[in-house]
Structure formats: C-alpha cells, structure tokens
C-alpha positions in Angstrom: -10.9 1.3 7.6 -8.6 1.7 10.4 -6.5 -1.5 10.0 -3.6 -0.4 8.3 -2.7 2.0 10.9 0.4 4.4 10.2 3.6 4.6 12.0 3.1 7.9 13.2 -0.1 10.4 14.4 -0.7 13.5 12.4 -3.6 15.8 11.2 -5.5 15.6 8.4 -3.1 15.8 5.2 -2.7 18.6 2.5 -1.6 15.9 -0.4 -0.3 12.5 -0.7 3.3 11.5 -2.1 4.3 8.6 -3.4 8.3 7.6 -3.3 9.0 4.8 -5.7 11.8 3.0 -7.9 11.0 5.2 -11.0 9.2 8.4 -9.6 7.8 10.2 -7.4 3.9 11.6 -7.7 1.7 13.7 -5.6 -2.0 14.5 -5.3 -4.5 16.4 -3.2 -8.0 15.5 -2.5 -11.4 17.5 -1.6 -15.0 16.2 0.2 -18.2 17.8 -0.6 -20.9 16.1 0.5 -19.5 13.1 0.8 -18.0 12.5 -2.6 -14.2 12.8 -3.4 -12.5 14.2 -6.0 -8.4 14.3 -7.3 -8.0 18.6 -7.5 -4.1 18.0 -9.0 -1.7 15.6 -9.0 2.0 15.8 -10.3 4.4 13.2 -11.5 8.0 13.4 -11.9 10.1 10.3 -13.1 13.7 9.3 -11.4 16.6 8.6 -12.6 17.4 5.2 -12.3 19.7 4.1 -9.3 17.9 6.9 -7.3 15.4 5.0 -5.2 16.8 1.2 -4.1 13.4 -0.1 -2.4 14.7 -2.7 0.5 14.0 -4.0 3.8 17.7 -3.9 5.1 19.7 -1.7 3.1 19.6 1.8 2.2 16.8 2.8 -0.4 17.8 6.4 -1.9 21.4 6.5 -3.1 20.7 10.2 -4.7 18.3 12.0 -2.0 19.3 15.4 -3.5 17.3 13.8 -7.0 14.4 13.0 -4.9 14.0 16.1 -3.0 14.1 18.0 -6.3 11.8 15.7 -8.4 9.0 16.5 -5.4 9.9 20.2 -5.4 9.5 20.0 -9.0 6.2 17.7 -8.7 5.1 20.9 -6.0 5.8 23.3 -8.6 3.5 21.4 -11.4 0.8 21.2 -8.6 1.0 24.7 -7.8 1.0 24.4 -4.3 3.6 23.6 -1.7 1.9 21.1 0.7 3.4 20.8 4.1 1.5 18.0 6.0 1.3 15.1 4.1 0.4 11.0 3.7 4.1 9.3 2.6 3.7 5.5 0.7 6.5 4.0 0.0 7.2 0.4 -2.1 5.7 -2.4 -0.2 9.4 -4.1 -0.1 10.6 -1.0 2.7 8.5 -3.4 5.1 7.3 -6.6 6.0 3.9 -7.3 6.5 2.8 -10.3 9.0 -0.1 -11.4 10.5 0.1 -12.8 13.8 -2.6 -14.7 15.7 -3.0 -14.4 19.8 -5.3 -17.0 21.5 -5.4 -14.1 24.5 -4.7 -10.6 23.9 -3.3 -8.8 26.4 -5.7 -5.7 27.8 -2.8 -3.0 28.0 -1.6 -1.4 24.7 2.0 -1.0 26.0 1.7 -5.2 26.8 1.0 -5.6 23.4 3.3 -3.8 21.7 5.4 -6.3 23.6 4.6 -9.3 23.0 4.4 -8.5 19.3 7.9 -6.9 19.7 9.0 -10.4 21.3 7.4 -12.6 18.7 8.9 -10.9 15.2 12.6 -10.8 17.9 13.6 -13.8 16.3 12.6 -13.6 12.6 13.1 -10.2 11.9 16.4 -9.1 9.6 17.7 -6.5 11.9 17.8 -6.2 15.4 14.1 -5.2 16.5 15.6 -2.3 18.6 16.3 -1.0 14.9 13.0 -1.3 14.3 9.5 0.6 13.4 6.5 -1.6 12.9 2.6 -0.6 13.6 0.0 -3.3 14.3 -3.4 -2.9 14.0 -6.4 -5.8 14.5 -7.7 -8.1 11.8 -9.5 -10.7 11.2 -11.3 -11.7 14.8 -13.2 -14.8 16.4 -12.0 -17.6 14.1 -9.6 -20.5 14.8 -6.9 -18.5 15.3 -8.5 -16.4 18.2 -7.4 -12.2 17.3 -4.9 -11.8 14.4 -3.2 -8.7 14.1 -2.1 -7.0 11.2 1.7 -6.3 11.5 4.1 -3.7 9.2 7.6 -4.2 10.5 10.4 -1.8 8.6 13.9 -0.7 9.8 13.9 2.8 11.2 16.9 4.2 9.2 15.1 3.1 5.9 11.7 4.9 7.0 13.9 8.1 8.2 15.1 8.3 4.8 11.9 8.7 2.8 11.0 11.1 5.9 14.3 13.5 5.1 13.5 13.4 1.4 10.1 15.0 2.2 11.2 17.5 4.7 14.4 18.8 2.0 11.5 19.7 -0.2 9.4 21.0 2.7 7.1 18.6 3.5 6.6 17.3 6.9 5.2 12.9 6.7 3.2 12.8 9.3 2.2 9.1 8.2 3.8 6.2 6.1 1.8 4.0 4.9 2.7 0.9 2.5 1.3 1.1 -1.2 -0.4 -2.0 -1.7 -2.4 -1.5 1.6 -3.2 2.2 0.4 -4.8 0.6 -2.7 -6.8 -1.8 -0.4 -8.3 1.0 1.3 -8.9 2.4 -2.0 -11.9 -0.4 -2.1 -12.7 0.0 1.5 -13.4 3.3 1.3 -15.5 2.6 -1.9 -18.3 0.4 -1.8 -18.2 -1.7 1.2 -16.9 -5.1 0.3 -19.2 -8.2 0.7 -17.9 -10.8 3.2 -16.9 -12.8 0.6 -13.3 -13.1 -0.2 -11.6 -11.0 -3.1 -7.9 -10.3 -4.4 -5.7 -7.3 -5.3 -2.8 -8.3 -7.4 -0.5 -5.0 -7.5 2.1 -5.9 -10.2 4.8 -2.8 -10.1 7.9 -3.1 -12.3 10.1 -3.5 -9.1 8.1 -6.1 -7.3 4.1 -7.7 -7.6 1.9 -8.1 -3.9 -1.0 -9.9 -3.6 -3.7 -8.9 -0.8 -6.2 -11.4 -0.3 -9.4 -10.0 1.6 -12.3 -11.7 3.4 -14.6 -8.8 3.6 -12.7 -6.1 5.3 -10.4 -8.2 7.1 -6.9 -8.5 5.5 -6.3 -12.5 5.7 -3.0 -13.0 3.2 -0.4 -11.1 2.3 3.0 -11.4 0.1 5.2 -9.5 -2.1 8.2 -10.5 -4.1 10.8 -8.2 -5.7 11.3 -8.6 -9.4 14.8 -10.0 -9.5 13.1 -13.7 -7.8 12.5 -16.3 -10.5 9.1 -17.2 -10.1 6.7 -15.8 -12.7 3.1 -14.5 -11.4 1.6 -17.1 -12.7 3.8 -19.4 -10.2 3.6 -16.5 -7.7 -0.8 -16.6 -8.0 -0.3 -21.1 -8.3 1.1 -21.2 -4.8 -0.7 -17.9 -3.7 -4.2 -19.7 -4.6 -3.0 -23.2 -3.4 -2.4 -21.9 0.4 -5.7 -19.8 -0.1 -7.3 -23.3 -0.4 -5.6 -25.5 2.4 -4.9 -23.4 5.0 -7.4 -20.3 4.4 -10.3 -22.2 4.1 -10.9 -20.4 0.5 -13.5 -20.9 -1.7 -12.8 -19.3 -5.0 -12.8 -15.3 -5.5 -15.7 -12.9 -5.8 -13.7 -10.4 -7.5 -10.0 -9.9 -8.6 -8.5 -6.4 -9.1 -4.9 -6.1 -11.0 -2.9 -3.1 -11.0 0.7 -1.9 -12.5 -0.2 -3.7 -16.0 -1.8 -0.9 -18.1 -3.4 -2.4 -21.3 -0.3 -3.3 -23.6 -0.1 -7.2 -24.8 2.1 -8.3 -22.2 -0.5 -6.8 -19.6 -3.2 -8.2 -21.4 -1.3 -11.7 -21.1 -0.9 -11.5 -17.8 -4.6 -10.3 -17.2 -6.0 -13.5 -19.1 -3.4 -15.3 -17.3 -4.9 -14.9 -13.8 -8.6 -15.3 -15.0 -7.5 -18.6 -16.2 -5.7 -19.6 -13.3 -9.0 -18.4 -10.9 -12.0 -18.3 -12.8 -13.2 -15.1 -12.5 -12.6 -11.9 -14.2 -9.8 -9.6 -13.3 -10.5 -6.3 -13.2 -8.5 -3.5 -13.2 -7.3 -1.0 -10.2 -9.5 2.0 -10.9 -9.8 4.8 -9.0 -12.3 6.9 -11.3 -14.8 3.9 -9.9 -14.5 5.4 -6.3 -13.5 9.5 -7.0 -14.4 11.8 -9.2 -11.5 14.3 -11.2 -11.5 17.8 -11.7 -11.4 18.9 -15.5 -7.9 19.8 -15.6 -6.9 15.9 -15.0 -8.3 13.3 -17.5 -6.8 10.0 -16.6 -6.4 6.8 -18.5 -6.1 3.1 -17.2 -2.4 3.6 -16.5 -2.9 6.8 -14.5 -5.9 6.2 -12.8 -3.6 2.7 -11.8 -1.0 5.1 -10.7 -3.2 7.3 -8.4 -4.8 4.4 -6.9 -2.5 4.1 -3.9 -2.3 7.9 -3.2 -6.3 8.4 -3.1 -6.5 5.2 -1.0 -4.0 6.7 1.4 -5.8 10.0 1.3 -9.3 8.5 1.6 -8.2 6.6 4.6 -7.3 9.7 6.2 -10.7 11.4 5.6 -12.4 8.6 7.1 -10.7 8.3 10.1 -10.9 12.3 10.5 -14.5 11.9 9.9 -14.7 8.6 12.4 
C-alpha cells in the first residue's frame, strides 16, 4: 500500500527504528520467495524525560541518551545499519484527511492547495512545516480525499539527528499507527468491509478505522486527556455511524495492552462496546521469526509497527 507515503525518498532499508517515550527498538527483515521473516531485533529502554513526543515542542530533551540506546540496540543486533525506516509516536504529527471535489492535475498545484487548506488550522506557521499526502478513499460523496501527515520540521529533524549520531541515515519517517496498518495490508488483503486498529501505547491510544484499504478515520489522544477509551471508542463509533456511513466492524485489532487484567479489561471492554471480537496486533500472523527470536504477545505487539514499516518498503520496492 502506497498511501501512507513518507516524508522523504530513499532506497530500500537495512532495518527499521523505532523512537518512542520509553525506548527505542530496531529490526531487520529478509524475503525469500515471497514470505518475510524478523532476522534480529534489539530493544533498549529510555530513561524517562528522554523522549517528549509532541506536535509543537521539542521531543528529545537528552539526544546524547537516544543516540546511545540505538548504538547500544546496533551492538545487540550485531550489525550497524546505515539506511533505515524511522517511526516515531503518532503525536509528532497530525494526520487529516481532506476531500477535493476537483483535484488539480499538477503535483506542485496540489501540494498547494493542501498547503493553503491546513494554513489556517495548523499550530505552527506552515512555512515550519513537513507534511506528505498521499490519495485515499476515491469516488464517494466527498469526490478524492487525501490522506494528510502534517508535523513541524524542527521536531522531525530531531529524531533524524538522533539517528545519524549513532550512524544511521532516515531516509523515511513514517508514523506508528499507520506502520501497523500496513502491517495488515501487506498481510492478507483486507475485504472491503470496514475494520479497526485500536493502538493503545502508554503515552497516547489511535484509532485507524479502515474501509478496505482506504484509511477513512483517524484520531489520537495523548494520555494526560481525561477521556477513558471506552469514551474515546463511544464517540469514535458514534461518528463512525452518522457521518461514515458505518455499519458495524468486520474485525477489530488492539495493540499496546499485552495480556495483564487491566489489558484484558480493556479488551472485553471494546467487544462489548462493538460487538465483535478484538483481536490482538500480531505480527507472527503475517511474518515468520528466525530461531534466535521467540516472541510473546507483548513483543510480537512491539514489532508490529517496525515490520509494517519495513513491509511497506518491500512492496513498494517490489511495485
């Protein structure tokens, strides 16, 4: 899947990293035949205070911590990789999607007019700005919708200079929750029907809705809002309803709650709240590992948007 396009053009990746609140992790990834599998993967926890995720202010208050938690993750991978996929917490950018009733038939027009529309509700001046756009969901009432990841340059820079101290060159940024989306593209392809990924991470929670491939709904919140999940799903499934012309979901996927009692309250939760069974984020479902990883729920969770952003890569390559 092509939609979630990255901020910036680069060959195909060596490995993965993943910058978050409490860590940073890495893997690489190998084709044969057509099937996938996870060859390493490091992790290497931050201390806290390290890594701010935000849209407007700075996110990493200790970059010399980050660069050496990746050389450190490099040094349990055994390998130094020097092109790679950067995702970073959804919260470093703001996802829209904007509908055009005409769209126009120049590239550098569009980029425009997109500019132009987000001028006014965008928190920083859009000359401060970075933000990719890529097409969704086509031909209904809305005419062409586009799929829009707006994020302030300085904040993106900063993940970029972490990589590059520990001698990695991010070549593309992509956001996590849409990484774990194309996790499940790049699996089975998804009926049209529509279906929901609830990524719950201890410093926010996003929910992707999907109709078929087309991303139709998207919204994170950071942690330190009020509103519960359960409120957050409520008003999540009520303007599914009345303005996305839902009708219930084929399958729900939760990620970020591992399989404690709180997890499993929040997992009965949501399948009383929609009706269907919540399943969790797995990535063994759509790659295979080599024998020297053996992951559980909470790591196979914990992979899932570093594959996806990896996978997404192959495919293109292979496009």
């Amino acid at each position: 899947m092509s939609v979630f396009s990255s901020w910036f053009a680069s060959p195909l990746p060596d490995a993965a990293i993943e910058i978050s609140a409490r860590r940073v992790a890495v893997a690489t990834l190998s084709e044969r035949g057509g099937a996938f599998t996870v060859n390493r993967r490091a992790v290497e926890l931050l201390p806290a205070g390290a890594v701010v995720p935000s849209l407007t202010s700075p996110n990493i208050a200790e970059p010399s911590r980050v660069a050496d938690a990746l050389r450190s993750a490099f040094r349990e991978l055994g390998e130094s990789p020097r092109r790679v996929t950067l995702v970073v917490p959804d919260t470093v950018a703001r996802v829209s999607l904007l509908p055009f009733a005409q769209v126009p038939a120049r590239k550098e027009d569009l980029d425009e007019l997109i500019r132009w529309q987000l001028r006014k509700s965008a928190p920083f001046s859009i000359e401060e700005a970075v933000l990719s756009h890529s097409p969704g969901a086509q031909g209904g009432l809305n005419g062409s919708e586009f799929i829009v990841a707006l994020a302030k340059r300085s904040v993106v820079e900063e993940y970029e200079r972490a990589c590059e101290s520990a001698g990695a060159h991010a070549g593309i940024v992509d956001l996590a929750t849409l990484s774990v989306v194309n996790l499940f593209l790049a699996g089975t392809a998804p009926s049209a029907a529509d279906w929901l990924v609830v990524n719950a991470r201890p410093d926010y929670t996003s929910l992707a809705i999907m109709r078929g491939r087309d991303l139709i709904f998207f919204r994170s919140r950071v942690e330190s809002d009020s509103e519960s999940l359960s409120d957050l799903v409520h008003q999540t499934a009520m303007y599914y309803q009345d303005r996305l012309s839902g009708r219930g979901f084929e399958r729900v996927f939760l990620g970020g709650g591992g399989r404690d009692a709180v997890a499993e309250l929040m997992r009965d939760g949501l399948e009383e709240r929609l009706g269907v069974p919540v399943e969790p984020i797995d990535a063994t479902r759509i790659v295979s590992f080599s024998d020297r990883i053996r992951p559980g729920v909470e790591a196979s969770e914990s992979l899932a948007p570093l594959i996806g952003a990896l996978l997404r890569e192959q495919k293109l390559a292979a496009a």
